[in-house]
N, C-alpha and C positions, 0 to 999 in steps of 0.2 A: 357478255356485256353487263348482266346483274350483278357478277364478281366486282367488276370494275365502279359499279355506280354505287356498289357497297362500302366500295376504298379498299377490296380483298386484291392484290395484285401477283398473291402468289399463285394460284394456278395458271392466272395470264401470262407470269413470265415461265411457269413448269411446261406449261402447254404449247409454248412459242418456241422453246428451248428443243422440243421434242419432232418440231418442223425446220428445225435449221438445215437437215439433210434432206428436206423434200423439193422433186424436180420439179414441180409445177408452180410455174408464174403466180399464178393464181391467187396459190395458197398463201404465196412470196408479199403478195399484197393483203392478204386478207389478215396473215399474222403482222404484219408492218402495221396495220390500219388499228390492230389492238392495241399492239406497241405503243401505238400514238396517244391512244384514248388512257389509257395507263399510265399513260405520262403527264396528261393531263389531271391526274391525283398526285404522284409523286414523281417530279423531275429526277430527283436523285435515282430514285431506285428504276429508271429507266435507263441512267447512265451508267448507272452501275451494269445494267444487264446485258449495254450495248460494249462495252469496255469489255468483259469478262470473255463476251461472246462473239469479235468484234473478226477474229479470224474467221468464224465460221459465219458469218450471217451473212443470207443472202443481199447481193445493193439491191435489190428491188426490195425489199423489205425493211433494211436500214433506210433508205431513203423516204418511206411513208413513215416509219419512226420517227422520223427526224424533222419532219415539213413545217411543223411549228415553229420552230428555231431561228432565232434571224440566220440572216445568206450566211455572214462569216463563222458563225459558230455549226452550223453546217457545213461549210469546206473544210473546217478544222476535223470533225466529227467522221466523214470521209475520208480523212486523210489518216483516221486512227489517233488522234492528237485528240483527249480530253482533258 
């Protein structure tokens, strides 16, 4: 979170990137919950990392990513459509 309040967002998305294969709910929310806060510095470079990554990411985690978003641009977003 210091990364993030510093406007550093590249280990947040190296470090999220590196949980995309992990089983646990949890973690699904905890890296989503960064996701979020990192976006709240730079929109772009959160869409960017959710498009790139969009095959692999878990919905429990796109979906905390995403919460800020108005409704429609969230259904899009889930749908794979940026």
């Amino acid at each position: 979170m210091a990364f993030i309040g510093h406007g550093d967002l590249d280990d947040t998305f190296g470090i999220t990137a590196l949980l995309l294969a992990d089983k646990h709910d949890l973690i699904h929310k905890a890296a989503g919950w960064m996701l979020r806060e990192a976006g709240k510095k730079s929109e772009r470079a959160l869409l960017a990392f959710l498009k790139r990554n969009y095959a692999r990411i878990p919905r429990t985690m796109l979906r905390y990513a995403i919460e800020r978003f108005p409704i429609e641009r969230r259904r899009k977003i889930l749908q794979g459509v940026f």
